[in-house]
C-alpha angles and dihedrals in degrees: 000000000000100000105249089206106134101175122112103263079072096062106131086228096053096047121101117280091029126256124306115206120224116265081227091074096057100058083044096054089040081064103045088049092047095047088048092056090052103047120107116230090220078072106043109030092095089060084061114132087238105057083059110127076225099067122081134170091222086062109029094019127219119339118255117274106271095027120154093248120157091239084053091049092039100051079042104062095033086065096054094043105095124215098239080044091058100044097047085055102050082051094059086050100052091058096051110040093083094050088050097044084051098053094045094056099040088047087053093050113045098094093046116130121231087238089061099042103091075055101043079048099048099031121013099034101057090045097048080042102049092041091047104049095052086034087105092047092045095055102047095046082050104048101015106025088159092067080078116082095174144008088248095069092052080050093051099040093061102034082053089052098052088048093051088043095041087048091043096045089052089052095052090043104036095036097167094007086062095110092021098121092175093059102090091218090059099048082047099054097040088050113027093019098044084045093046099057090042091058095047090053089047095053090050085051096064083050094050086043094057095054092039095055100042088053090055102041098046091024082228131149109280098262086206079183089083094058105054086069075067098032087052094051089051088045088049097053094038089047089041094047084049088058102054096040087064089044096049093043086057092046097034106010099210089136 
């Protein structure tokens, strides 16, 4: 029977012949070596030490000169981002924040029951919508704010993205009618519907900018908190817009 004595004389390192380490520990320290090796410092730099609440300079006073800090990272990669690097790929964003706006709703939405619908229109719609067409600019400004050189391309980006989703979203609900300008509906989503989703994203953009720009400027941790102020207000008039349009289609019945 296994000894239950738990004091200190009892310690593996201080019996006779010294302590033998589990063969189990080397293959998982192979691992972890190999897996810190392997790590990119985009990832982790926000684990560093010195990005804990905890640490401050009043206590622990400055880091040491050549210390991992996210100002240190940030000034870093901002210098080896190129202007031409940056723009190309603000521009690949652009494209493909409405298709991926459009597949993340429809995917949210397939199993939705008719019952639910005037709320998945009103309420669940316009949040999934508004989070998923500026989904590409968020998480860049988020985890590589550096990829931005300026506020306009935020601005782009999701204003880009509310043209390719409003135009996406006319051709899945007028089919044959998508060039028709004498249908009334036609003329409606290509003016009030494209506009609409332009000035939600444009709205969601102040938001992305003011992080943005705090975080370069302070080199300072994105603080996404002081965007969904912004977020909300897109979410509202896109919610807001989805209400009248029912209320008008059961007065008036255009749609």
């Amino acid at each position: 029977m296994a000894k239950r004595d738990h004091s200190i004389e009892n310690e593996p390192h201080l019996q006779s012949g010294g302590w033998q380490r589990d063969p189990s520990e080397a293959k998982a320290e192979a691992r972890i070596n190999e897996a810190t090796v392997r790590e990119n410092i985009d990832d982790v730099i926000d684990q560093s030490v010195w990005s804990e609440p905890a640490v401050s300079e009043n206590v622990t006073g400055p880091p040491p000169e050549g210390a991992m800090t996210y100002a240190y990272w940030l000034t870093w990669r901002i210098s080896q981002t190129g202007f031409l690097d940056s723009w190309a790929l603000a521009f690949c964003w652009a494209l493909l924040a409405g298709p991926l706006a459009i597949l993340g709703v429809l995917i949210g939405s397939i199993y939705m029951p008719a019952m639910l619908l005037p709320v998945h229109v009103v309420l669940i719609g316009p949040v999934a919508e508004e989070l998923m067409k500026v989904a590409i600019p968020l998480w860049v400004v988020e985890r590589r704010p550096y990829l931005f050189k300026s506020r306009f391309q935020i601005f782009a980006c999701a204003i880009a993205g509310g043209l390719v989703f409003a135009a996406v979203e006319n051709v899945m609900y007028l089919n044959v009618e998508l060039f028709n300008w004498d249908n009334v509906l036609t003329r409606w989503r290509w003016t009030v519907c494209v506009a609409l989703h332009s000035l939600c994203c444009v709205v969601s953009a102040l938001g992305l900018s003011r992080i943005w720009k705090t975080t370069i400027d302070e080199k300072t941790m994105p603080a996404i908190q002081s965007g969904v102020p912004y977020f909300i207000t897109a979410m509202f008039i896109h919610g807001s817009y989805n209400a009248f349009a029912i209320a008008f289609e059961w007065v008036y019945e255009p749609f």
